[in-house]
C-alpha positions as CSV (number, residue, x, y, z in Angstrom):
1,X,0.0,0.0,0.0
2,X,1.4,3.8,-1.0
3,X,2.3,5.5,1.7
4,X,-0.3,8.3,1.4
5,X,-3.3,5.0,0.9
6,X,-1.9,4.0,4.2
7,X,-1.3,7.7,5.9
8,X,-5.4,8.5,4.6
9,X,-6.8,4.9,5.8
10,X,-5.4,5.8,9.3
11,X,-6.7,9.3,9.0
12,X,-10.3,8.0,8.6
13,X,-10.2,5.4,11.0
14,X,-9.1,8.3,13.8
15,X,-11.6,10.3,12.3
16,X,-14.3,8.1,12.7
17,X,-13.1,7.2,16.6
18,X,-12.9,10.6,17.7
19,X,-16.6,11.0,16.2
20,X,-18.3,8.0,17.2
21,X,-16.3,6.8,19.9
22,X,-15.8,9.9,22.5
23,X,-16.5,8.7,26.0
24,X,-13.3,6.2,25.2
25,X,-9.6,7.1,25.7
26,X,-8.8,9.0,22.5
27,X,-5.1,9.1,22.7
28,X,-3.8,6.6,20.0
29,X,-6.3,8.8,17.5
30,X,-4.9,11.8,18.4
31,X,-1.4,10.8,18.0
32,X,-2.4,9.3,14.6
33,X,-3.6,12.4,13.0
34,X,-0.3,14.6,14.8
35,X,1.7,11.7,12.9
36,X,-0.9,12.3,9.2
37,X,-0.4,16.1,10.2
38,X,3.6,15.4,10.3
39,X,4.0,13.2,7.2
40,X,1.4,14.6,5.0
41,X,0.5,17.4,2.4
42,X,-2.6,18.9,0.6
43,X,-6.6,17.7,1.5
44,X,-5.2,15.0,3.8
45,X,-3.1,17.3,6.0
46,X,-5.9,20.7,6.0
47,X,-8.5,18.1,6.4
48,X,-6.6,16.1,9.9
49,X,-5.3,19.7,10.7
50,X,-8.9,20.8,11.1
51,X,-10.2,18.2,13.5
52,X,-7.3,18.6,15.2
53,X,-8.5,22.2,16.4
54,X,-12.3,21.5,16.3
55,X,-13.5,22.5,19.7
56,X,-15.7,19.9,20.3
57,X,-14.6,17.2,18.8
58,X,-17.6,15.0,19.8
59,X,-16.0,15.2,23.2
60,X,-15.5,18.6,24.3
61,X,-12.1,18.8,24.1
62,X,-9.7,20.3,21.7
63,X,-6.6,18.7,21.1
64,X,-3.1,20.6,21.0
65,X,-1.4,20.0,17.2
């Protein structure tokens, strides 16, 4: 798999936690989109950059980039 198939499957899967999963520990998913913010360019990076600084998040929180 290309590395930006792989870097935009992760993206979506922490996506989709932080959305439909907040009362869990959300930790792994934000580190996940820091790492597709990191190693990324273009939609995939503005798109992960964005939840990133959502305030709410699903959960309340906003998460530090």
């Amino acid at each position: 798999m290309a590395s930006i198939d792989l870097s935009t499957l992760k993206f979506w899967n922490a996506a989709l936690f932080i959305r439909r999963a907040p009362e869990r520990d959300q930790s792994i998913a934000q580190r996940v989109l820091r790492d597709v913010v990191k190693h990324s360019t273009g939609t995939l990076n503005q798109r992960a950059t964005e939840l990133m600084k959502e305030p709410n998040n699903g959960t309340g929180r906003c998460y530090p980039g």
